[in-house]
PAKENU-330217 format. One record per residue: residue number from 1; residue in one letter; x, y, z of N, C-alpha, C in turn. Coordinates in pm, whole numbers. Last residue first. Example, Ala and Ser with C-alpha at 12.3 -4.5 7.8 and 13.67 -1.06 7.14 Angstrom:
2
+-----+--------+--------+--------+--------+--------+--------+--------+--------+--------+--------+
! num ! residu !   n_c1 !   n_c2 !   n_c3 !  ca_c1 !  ca_c2 !  ca_c3 !   c_c1 !   c_c2 !   c_c3 !
+-----+--------+--------+--------+--------+--------+--------+--------+--------+--------+--------+
!   2 !      S !   1285 !   -225 !    708 !   1367 !   -106 !    714 !   1290 !      3 !    787 !
!   1 !      A !   1319 !   -569 !    780 !   1230 !   -450 !    780 !   1320 !   -330 !    780 !
+-----+--------+--------+--------+--------+--------+--------+--------+--------+--------+--------+
This chain:
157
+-----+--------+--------+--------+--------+--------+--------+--------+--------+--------+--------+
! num ! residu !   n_c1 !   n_c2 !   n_c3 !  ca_c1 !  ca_c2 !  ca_c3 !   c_c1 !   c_c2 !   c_c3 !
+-----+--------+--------+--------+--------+--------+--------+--------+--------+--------+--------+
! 157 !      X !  -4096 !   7316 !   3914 !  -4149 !   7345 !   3764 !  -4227 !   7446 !   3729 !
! 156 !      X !  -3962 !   7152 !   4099 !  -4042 !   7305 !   4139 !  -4065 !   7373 !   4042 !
! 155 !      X !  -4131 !   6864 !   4218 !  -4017 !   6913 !   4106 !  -4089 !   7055 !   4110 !
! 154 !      X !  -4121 !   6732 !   4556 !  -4167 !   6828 !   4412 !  -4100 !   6896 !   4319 !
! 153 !      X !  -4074 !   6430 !   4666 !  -4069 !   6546 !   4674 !  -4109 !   6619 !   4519 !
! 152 !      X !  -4323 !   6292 !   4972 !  -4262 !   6257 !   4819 !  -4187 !   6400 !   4820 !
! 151 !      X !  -4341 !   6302 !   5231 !  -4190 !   6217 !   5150 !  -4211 !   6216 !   5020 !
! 150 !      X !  -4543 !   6371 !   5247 !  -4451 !   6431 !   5299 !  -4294 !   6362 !   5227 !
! 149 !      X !  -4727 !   6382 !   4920 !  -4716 !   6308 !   5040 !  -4615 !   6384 !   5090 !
! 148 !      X !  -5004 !   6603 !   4825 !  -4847 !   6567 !   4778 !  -4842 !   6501 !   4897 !
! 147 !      X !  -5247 !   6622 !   4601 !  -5220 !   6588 !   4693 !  -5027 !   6581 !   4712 !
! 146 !      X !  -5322 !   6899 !   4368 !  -5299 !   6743 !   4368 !  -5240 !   6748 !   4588 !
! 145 !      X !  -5534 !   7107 !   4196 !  -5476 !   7089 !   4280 !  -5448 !   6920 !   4338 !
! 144 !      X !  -5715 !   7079 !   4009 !  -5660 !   7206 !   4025 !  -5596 !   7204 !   4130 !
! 143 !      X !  -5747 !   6899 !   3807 !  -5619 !   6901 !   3791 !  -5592 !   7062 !   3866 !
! 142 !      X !  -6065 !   6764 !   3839 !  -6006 !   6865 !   3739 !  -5882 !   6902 !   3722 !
! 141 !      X !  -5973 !   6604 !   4050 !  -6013 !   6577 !   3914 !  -6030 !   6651 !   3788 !
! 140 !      X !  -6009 !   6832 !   4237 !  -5855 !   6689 !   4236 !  -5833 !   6623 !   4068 !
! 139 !      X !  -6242 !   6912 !   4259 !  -6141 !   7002 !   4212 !  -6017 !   6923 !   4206 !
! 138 !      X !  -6365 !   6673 !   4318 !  -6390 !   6710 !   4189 !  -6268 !   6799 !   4134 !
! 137 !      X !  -6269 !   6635 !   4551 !  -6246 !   6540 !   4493 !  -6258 !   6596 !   4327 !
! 136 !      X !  -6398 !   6866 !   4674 !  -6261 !   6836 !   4686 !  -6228 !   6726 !   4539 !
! 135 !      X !  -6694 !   6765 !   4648 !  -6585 !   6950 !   4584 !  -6461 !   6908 !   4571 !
! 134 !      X !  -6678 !   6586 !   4840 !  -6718 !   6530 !   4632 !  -6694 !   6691 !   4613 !
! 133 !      X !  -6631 !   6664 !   5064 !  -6532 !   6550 !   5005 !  -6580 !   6580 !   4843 !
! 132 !      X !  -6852 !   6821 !   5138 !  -6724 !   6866 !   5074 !  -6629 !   6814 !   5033 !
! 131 !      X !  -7076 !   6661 !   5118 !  -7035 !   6743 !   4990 !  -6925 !   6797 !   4970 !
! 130 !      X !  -7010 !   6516 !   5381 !  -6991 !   6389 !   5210 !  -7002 !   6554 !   5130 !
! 129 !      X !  -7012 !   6690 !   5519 !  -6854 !   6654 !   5514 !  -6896 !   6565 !   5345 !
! 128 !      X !  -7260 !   6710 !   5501 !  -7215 !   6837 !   5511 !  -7079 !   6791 !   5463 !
! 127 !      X !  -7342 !   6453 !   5624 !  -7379 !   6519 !   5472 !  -7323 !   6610 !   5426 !
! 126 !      X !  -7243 !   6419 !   5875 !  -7170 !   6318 !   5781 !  -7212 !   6403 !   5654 !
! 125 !      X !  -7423 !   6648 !   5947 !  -7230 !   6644 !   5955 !  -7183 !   6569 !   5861 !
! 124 !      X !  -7674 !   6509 !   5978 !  -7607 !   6632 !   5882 !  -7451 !   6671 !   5870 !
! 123 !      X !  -7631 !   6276 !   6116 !  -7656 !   6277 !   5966 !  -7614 !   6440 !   5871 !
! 122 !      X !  -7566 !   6399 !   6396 !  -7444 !   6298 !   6319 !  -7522 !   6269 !   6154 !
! 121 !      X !  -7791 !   6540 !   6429 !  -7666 !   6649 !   6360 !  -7567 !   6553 !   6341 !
! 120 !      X !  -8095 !   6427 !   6285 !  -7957 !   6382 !   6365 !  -7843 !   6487 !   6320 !
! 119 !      X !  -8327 !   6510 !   6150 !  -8240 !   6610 !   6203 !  -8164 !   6573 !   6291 !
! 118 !      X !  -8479 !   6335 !   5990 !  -8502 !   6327 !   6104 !  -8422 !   6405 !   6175 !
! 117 !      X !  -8419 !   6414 !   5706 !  -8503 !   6459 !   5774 !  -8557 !   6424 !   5909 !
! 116 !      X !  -8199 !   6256 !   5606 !  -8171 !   6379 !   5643 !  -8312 !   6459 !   5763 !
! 115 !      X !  -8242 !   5983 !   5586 !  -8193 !   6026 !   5699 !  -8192 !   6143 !   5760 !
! 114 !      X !  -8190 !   5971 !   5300 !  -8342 !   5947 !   5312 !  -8354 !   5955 !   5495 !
! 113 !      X !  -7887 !   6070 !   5269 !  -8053 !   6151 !   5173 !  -8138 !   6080 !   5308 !
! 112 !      X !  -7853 !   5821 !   5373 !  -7794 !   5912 !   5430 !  -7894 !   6014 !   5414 !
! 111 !      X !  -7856 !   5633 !   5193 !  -7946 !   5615 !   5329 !  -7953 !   5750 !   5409 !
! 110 !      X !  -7710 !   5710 !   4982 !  -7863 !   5687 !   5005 !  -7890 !   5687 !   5077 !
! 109 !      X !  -7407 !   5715 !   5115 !  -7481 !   5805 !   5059 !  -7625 !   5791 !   5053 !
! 108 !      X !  -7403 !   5528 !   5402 !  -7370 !   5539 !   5282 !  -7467 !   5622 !   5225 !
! 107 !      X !  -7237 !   5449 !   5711 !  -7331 !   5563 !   5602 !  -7277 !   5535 !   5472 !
! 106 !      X !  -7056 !   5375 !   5880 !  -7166 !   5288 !   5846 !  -7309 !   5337 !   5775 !
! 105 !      X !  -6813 !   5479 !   5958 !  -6970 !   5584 !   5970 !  -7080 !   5472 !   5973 !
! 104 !      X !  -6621 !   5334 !   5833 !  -6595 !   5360 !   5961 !  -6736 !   5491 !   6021 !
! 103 !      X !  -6718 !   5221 !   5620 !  -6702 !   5110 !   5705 !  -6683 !   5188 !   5877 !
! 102 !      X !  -6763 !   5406 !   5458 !  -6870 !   5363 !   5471 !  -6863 !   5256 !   5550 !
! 101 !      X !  -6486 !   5548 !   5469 !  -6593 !   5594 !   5506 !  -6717 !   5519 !   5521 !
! 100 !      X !  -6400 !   5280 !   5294 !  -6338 !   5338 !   5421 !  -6420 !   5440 !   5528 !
!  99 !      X !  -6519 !   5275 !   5045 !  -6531 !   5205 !   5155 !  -6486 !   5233 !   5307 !
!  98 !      X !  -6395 !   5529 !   4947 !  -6527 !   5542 !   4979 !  -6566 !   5444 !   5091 !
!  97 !      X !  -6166 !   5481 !   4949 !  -6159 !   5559 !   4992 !  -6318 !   5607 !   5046 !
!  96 !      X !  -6140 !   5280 !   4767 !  -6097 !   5233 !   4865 !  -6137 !   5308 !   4986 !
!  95 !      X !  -6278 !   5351 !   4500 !  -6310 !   5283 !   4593 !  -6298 !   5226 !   4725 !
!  94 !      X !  -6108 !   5558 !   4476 !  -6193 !   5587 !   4517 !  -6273 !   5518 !   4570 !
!  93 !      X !  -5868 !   5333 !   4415 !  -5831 !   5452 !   4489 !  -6029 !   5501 !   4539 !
!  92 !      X !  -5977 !   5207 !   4193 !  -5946 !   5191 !   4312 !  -5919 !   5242 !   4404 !
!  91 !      X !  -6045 !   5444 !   4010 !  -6084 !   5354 !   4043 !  -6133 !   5328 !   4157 !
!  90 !      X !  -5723 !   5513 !   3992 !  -5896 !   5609 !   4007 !  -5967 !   5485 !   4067 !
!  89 !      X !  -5615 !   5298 !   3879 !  -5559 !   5345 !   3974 !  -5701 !   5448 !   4063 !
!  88 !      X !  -5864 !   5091 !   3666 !  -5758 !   5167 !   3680 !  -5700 !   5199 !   3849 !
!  87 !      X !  -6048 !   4864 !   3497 !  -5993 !   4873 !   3637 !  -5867 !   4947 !   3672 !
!  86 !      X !  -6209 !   4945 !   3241 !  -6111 !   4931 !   3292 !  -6060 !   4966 !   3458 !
!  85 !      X !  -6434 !   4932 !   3079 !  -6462 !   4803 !   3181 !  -6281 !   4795 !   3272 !
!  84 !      X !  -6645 !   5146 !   2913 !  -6545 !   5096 !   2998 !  -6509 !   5023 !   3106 !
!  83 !      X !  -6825 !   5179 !   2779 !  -6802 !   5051 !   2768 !  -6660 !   5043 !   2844 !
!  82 !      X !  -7165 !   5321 !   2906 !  -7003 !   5339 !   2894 !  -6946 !   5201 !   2836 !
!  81 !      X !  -7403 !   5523 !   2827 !  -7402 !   5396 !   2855 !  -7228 !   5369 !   2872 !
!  80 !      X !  -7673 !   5723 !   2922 !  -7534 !   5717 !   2901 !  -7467 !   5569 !   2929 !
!  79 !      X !  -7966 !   5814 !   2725 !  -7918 !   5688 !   2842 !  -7776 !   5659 !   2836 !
!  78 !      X !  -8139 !   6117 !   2681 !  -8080 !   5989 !   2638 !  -7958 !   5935 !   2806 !
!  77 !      X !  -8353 !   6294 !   2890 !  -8247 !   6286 !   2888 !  -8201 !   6118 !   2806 !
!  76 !      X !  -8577 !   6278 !   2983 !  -8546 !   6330 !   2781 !  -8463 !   6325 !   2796 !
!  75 !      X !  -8721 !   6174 !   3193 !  -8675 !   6292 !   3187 !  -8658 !   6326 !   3039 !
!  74 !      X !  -8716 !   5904 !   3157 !  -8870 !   5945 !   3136 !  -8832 !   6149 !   3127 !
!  73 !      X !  -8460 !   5836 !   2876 !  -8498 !   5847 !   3010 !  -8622 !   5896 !   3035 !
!  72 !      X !  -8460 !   5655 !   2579 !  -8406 !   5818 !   2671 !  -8517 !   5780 !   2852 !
!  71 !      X !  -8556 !   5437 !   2486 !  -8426 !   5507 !   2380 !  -8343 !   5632 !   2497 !
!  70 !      X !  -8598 !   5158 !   2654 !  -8630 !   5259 !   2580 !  -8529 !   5325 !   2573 !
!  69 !      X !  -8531 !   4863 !   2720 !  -8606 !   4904 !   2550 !  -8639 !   5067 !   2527 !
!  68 !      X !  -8469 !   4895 !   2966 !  -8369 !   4868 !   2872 !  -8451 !   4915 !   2762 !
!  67 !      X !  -8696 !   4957 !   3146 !  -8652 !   5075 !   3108 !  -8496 !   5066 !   3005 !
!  66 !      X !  -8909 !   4750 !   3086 !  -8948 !   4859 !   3075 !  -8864 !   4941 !   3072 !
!  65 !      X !  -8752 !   4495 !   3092 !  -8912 !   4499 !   3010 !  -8919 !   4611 !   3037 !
!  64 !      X !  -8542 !   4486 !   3285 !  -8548 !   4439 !   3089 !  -8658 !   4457 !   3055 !
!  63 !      X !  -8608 !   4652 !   3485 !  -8560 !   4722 !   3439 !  -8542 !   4655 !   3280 !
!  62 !      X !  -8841 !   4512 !   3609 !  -8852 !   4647 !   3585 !  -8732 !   4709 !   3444 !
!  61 !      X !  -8636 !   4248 !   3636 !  -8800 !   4256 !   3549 !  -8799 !   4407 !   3536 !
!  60 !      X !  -8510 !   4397 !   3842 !  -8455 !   4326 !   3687 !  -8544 !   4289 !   3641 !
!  59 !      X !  -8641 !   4492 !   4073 !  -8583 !   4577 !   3995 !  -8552 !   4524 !   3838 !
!  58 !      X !  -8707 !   4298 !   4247 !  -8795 !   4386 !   4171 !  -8791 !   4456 !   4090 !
!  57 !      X !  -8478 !   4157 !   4302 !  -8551 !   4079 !   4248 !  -8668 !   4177 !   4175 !
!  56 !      X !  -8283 !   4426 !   4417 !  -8298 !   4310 !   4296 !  -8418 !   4241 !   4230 !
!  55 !      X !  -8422 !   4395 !   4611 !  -8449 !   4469 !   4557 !  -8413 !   4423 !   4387 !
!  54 !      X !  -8382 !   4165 !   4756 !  -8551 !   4150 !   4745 !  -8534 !   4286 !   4587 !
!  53 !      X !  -8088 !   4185 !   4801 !  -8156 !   4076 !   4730 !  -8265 !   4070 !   4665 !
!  52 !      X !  -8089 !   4384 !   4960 !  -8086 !   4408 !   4868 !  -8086 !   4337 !   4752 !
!  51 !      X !  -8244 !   4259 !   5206 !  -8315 !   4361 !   5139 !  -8271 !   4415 !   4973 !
!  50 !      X !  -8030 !   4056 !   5220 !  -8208 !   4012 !   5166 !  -8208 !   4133 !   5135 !
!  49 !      X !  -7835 !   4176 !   5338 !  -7848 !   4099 !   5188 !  -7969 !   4032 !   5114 !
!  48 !      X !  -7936 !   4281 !   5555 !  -7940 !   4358 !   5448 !  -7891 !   4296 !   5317 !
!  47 !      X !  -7897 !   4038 !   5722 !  -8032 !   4088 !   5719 !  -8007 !   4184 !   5521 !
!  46 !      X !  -7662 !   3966 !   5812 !  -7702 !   3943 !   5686 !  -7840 !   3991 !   5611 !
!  45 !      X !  -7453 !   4029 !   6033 !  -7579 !   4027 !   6029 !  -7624 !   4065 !   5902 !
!  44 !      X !  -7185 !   3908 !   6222 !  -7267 !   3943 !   6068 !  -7370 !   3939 !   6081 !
!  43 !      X !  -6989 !   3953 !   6412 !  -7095 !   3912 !   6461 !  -7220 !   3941 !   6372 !
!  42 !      X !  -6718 !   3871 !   6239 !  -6751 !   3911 !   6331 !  -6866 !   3818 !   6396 !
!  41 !      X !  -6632 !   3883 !   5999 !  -6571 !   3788 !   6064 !  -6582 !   3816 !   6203 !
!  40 !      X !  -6830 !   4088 !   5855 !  -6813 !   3938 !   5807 !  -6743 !   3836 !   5931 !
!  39 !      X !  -6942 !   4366 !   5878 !  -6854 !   4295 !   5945 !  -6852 !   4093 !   5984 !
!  38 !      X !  -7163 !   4454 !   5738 !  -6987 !   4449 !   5721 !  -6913 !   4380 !   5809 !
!  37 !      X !  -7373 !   4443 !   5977 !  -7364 !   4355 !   5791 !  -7222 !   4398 !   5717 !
!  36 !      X !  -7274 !   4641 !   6152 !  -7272 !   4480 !   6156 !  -7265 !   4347 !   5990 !
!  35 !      X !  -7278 !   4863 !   6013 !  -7175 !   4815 !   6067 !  -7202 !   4590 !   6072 !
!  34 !      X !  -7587 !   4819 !   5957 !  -7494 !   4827 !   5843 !  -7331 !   4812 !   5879 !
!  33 !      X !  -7677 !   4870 !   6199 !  -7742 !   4715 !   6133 !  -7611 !   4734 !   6006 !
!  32 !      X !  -7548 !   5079 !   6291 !  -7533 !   4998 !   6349 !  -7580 !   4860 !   6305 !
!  31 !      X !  -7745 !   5308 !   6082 !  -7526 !   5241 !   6082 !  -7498 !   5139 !   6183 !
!  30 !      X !  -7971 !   5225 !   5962 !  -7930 !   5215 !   6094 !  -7809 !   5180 !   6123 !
!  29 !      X !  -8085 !   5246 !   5708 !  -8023 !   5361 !   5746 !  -7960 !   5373 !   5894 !
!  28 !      X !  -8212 !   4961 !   5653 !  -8071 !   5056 !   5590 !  -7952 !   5156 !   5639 !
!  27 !      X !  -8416 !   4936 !   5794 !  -8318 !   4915 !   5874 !  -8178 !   4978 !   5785 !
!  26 !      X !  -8642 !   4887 !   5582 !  -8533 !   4751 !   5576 !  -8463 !   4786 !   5682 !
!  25 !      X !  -8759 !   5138 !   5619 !  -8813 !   5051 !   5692 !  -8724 !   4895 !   5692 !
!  24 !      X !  -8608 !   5330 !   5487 !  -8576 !   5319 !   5654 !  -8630 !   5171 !   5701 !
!  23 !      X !  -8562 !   5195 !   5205 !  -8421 !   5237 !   5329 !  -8448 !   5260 !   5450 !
!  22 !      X !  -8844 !   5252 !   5243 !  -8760 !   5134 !   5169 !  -8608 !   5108 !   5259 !
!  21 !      X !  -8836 !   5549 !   5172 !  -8934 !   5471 !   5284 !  -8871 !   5294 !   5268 !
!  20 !      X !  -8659 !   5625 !   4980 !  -8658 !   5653 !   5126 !  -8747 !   5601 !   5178 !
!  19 !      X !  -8801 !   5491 !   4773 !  -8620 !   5436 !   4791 !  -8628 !   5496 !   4912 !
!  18 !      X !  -9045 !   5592 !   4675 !  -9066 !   5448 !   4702 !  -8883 !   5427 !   4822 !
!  17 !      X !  -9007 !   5883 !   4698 !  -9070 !   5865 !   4828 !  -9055 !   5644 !   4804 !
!  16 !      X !  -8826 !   5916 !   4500 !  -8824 !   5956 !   4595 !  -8885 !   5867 !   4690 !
!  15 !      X !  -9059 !   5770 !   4283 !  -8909 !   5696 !   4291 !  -8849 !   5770 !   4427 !
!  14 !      X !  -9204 !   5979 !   4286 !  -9274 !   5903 !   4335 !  -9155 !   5801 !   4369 !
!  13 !      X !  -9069 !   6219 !   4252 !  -9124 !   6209 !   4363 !  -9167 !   6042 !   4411 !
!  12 !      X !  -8995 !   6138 !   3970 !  -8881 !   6183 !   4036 !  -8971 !   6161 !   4178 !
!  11 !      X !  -9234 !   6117 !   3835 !  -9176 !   6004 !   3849 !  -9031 !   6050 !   3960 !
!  10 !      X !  -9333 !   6386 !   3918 !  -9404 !   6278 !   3965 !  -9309 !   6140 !   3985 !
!   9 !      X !  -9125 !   6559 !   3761 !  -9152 !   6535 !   3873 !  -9279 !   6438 !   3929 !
!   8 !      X !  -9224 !   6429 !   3507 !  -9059 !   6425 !   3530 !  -9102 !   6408 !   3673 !
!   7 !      X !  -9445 !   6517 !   3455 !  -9419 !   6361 !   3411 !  -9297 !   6296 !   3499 !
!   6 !      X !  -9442 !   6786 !   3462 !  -9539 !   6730 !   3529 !  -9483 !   6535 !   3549 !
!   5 !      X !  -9317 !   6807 !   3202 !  -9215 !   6848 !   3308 !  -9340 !   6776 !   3429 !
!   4 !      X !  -9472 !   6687 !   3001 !  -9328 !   6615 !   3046 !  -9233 !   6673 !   3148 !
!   3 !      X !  -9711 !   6843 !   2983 !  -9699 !   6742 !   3053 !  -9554 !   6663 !   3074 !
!   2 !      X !  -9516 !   7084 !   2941 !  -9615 !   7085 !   3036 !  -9633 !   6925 !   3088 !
!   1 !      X !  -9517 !   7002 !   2658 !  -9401 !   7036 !   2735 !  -9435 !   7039 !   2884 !
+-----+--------+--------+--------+--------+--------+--------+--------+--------+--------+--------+
């Protein structure tokens, strides 16, 4: 038991330290290289389609020869697999809503983690605001409260 909690955190540290050193040194975390690599009909800078090209390329060997064939995670946790392939309203909506933030910050959650420790108060703000969006969102998702538009109106039920 000992060695699988020892097992856990190593592979948790060591996957830590490979994805934040990775993200800074590709430039990931530089919302200004990531503005630009969005911005297609601009002045694009494609740089980060290699990096996540390269990652790819390391990752899909890793992942059919070593972590598809096994039954549970190096944690013990079994492998949640979904077969839902439906393109709903959720969805989209969150996707729209995420892109939107990640077009107008040029942050995206990972880079963001592996950012924290250089103590930009524009990284801790954006972090501070990304947890309270995912509270919000959660308590939206649990049904404890909904959004209402000004024009819609409410049945007073």
């Amino acid at each position: 038991m000992l060695y699988t909690q020892i097992l856990r955190l190593l592979t948790g540290a060591i996957s830590g330290i490979l994805f934040g050193s990775g993200m800074i040194i590709s430039g990931m975390v530089d919302p200004n290289k990531v503005i630009a690599f969005l911005d297609i009909f601009g002045e694009w800078d494609p740089s980060l389609a290699f990096v996540m090209g390269g990652a790819l390329l390391v990752f899909t060997p890793i992942y059919h020869c070593l972590i598809k064939p096994r039954k549970q995670a190096i944690n013990g946790d079994a492998f949640a697999y979904t077969n839902n392939q439906k393109v709903d309203r959720k969805l989209l909506l969150g996707a729209t809503i995420f892109g939107a933030g990640w077009g107008l910050a040029g942050f995206c959650p990972g880079p963001v983690v592996s950012s924290i420790a250089g103590g930009s108060e524009v990284i801790l703000t954006f972090m501070l605001s990304l947890l309270v969006g995912m509270v919000i969102a959660n308590q939206y998702l649990a049904g404890r409260f909904r959004f209402v538009s000004p024009y819609q109106t409410v049945d007073p039920q």
